[in-house]
N, C-alpha and C positions, 0 to 999 in steps of 0.2 A: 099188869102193863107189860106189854113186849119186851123184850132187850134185844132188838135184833143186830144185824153185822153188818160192820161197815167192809167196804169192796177193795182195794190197793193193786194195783201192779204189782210183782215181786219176783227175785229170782229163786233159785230152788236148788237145794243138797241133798247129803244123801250118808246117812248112818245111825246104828243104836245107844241111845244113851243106858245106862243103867248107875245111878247112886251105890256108893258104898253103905252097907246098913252099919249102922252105930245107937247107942243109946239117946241118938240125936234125931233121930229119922221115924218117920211115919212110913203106911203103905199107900200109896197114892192110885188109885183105879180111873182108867177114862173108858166110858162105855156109849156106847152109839142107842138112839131109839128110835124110832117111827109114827110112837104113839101119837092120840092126837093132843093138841094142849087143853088144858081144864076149858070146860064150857064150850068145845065143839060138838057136833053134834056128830054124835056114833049110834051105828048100830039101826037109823033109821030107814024107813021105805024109801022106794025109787024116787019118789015127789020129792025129797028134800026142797026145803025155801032155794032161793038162786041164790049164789054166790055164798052158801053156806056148805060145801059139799057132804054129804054122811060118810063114815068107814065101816064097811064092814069088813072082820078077820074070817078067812076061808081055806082054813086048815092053811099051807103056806105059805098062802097069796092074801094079798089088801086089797078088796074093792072099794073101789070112789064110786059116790054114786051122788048126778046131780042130776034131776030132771028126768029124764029118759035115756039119758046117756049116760054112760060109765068107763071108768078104765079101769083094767085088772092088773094088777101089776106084783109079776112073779118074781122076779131079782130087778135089784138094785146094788151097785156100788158105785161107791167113788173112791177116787187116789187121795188118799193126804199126803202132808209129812210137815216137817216143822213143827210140829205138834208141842207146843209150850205153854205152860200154866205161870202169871206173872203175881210175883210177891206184892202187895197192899200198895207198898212203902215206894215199889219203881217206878217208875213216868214209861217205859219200856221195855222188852226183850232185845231187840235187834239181832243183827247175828255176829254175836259175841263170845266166840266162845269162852268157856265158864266163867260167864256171864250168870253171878250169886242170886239175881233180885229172880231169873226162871229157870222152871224147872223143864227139863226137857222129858216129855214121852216118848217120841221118835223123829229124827231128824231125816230121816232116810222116805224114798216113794210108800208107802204102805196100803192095800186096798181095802179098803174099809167097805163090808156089806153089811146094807140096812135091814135090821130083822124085819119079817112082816109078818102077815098071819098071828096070831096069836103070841109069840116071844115079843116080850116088855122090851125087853134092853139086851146087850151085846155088848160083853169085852173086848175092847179092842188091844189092852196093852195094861198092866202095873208097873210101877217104877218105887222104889224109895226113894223119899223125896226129905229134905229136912221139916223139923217144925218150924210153924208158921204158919202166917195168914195169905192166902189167894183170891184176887177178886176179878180176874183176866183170863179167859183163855185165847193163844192164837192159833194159829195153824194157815197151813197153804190147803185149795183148793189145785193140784198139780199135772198137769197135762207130760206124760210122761213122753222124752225123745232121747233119740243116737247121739251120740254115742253115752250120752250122762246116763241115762237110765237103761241101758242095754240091758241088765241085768234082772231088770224087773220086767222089762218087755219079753226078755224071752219066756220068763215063769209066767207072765200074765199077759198073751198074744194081742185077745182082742184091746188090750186099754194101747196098744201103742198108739202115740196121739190124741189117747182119747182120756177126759178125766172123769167123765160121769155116765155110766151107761143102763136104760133101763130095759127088761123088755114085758110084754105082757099083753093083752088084747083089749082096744078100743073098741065102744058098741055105741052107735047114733043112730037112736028112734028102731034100735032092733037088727041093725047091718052091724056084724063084727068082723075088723081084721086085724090081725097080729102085726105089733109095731115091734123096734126096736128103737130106742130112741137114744143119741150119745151127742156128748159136748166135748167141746174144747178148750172148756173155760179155763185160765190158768189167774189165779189170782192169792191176794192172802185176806184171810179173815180174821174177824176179832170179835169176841163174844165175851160183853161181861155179866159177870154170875149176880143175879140179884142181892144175893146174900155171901158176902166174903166166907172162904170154905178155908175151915181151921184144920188145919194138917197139925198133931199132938205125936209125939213122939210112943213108939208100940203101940199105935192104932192105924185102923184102918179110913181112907178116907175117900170116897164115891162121887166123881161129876160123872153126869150123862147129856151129851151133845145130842142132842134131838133134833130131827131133822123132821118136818111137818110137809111129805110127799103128796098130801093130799089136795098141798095148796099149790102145786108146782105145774097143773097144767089146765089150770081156769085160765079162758080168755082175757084180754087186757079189762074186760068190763068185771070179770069176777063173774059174770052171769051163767059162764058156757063151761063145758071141759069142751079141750081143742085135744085134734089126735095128736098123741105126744110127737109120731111120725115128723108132723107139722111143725116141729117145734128144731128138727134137724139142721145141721148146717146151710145155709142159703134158704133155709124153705120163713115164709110167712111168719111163723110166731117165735123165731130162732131168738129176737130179742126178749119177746114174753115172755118165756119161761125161764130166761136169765135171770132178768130182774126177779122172778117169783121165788128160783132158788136161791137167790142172795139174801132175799128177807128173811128165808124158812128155817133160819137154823137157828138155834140159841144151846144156851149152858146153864146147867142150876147143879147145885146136891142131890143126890139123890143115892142114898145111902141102901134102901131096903129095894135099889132097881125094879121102882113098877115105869118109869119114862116120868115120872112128875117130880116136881118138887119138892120135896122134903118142908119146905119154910113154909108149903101153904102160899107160894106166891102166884099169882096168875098169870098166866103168861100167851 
């Protein structure tokens, strides 16, 4: 079953957390993935069924492929931050600072790129975290602006204003042209993990935030990939593929980072 995320308004800060390590502390890893979730269909021919898309991996690039149309898509990222993992026992994180019941990854803009092609999983950040039990992860989806994020906007040009950017080439019925496609979505997300992820003191402990890119630019019917172009500020499917990547992400264990679950859960 899905766990997908719910959507919030929210504002947004900026800096690194890091745990003191003690005979109290585990190592806590968050890692980004692309893969697809169990039971999609990879690796198939152009014909794929409608509204099922196939993936194939192409040395560093993912192709989607539904029908006779496809998108290529060579980089991906997007901006986090607020990146918090919430103890069993909380009702919430909020922005508290130390705030016991989470644990912080990074509070600060951070640009998170989606492996593609062939790489499973991607680190994005460790922390020492206490022992315990986790069954929440939050984070912001962050549109970064002046003067608060100056900093980040000058190391990373094109995200100024911008929190998700892909680019790569769109192909219908055999015409290809190279999109670029970027959002501005600024919101906070919340992902809970199937299975509560036990952080034990001198061990190490693996979520993987997966992100399912290949569900991000079917039309509203599911039946079509639309040019992600289309999917631009003002243009046509600007809401469509909002809603697509608000469903697309989830969190699980994943201890041996292949992008799946660890528990065997479906997702």
């Amino acid at each position: 079953m899905n766990r997908r995320l719910g959507l919030f308004v929210a504002p947004l800060a900026a800096a690194v957390f890091a745990a003191c390590t003690d005979s109290t502390t585990g190592r806590l890893s968050l890692a980004l993935s692309s893969v697809r979730p169990a039971g999609a269909l990879a690796g198939a021919s152009v014909g794929a069924v409608a509204g099922a898309p196939a993936v194939i991996t192409a040395g560093d690039s993912t192709v989607i492929l539904l029908g006779n149309d496809s998108v290529i898509v060579r980089s991906a990222a997007l901006v986090v931050r607020k990146v918090e993992l919430k103890r069993v026992e909380a009702t919430q994180c909020d922005a508290v600072v130390g705030n016991s019941d989470c644990e912080e990854f990074e509070t600060g803009p951070t640009l998170a790129t989606l492996p593609l092609g062939s790489t499973a999983t991607e680190t994005v950040i460790s922390v020492d975290a206490p022992a315990g039990m986790y069954d929440r992860l939050e984070f912001e989806i962050h549109k970064p602006e002046a003067p608060e994020d100056a900093s980040f906007i000058a190391s990373n040009p094109l995200f100024d204003g911008v929190s998700i950017r892909v680019t790569g080439t769109y192909s219908q019925a055999g015409t290809r042209s190279d999109f670029t496609f970027m959002s501005d979505l600024n919101a906070q997300q919340e992902a809970q993990l199937p299975t509560p992820l036990t952080v034990s003191a001198g061990q190490a402990a693996n979520v993987t935030l997966r992100v399912d890119i290949a569900s991000w630019f079917l039309n509203a019917a599911g039946s079509a990939l639309v040019n992600p172009a289309s999917a631009n500020k003002g243009q046509a499917n600007e809401n469509v593929v909002r809603d697509r990547i608000q469903a697309s992400i989830e969190a699980f264990r994943d201890d041996n980072h292949d992008g799946h679950d660890d528990d065997g859960i479906a997702h």
